[in-house]
N, C-alpha and C positions, 0 to 999 in steps of 0.2 A: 504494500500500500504506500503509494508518495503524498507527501502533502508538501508537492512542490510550490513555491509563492505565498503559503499560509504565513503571516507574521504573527507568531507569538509572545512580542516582546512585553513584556511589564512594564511598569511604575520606575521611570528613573530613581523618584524619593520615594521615603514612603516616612511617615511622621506617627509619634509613640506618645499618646497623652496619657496623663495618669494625674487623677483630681482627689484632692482629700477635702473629709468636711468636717465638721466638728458635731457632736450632741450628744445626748444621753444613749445607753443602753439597755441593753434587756427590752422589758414590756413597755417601758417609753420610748424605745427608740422611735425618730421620725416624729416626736408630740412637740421639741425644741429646734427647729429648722435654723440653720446656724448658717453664714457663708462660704465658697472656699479657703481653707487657710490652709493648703499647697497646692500647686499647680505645678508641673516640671514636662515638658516637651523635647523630644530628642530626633532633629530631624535626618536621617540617613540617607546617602546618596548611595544607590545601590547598586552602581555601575563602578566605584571605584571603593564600594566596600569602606565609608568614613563615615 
């Protein structure tokens, strides 16, 4: 089987978000809606692997 001419290329970048938040746990969790306090992004370039 050829899949001659088919371009399967991907995402040059591809970007890693990751959010923290703050409030109670247990059975309150989600009763004290607090803001993000982290945020960190890490964006990779995937053709030279950085």
């Amino acid at each position: 089987m050829s899949i001659k001419g088919l371009n399967m290329a991907g995402p040059q970048h591809v970007c890693v978000l990751y959010l923290t938040t703050a409030g109670l746990q247990g059975p309150m969790m989600g009763s004290d809606e607090q803001e993000i306090v982290l945020l960190i992004y890490v964006i990779v370039d995937v053709i030279q692997n950085k």
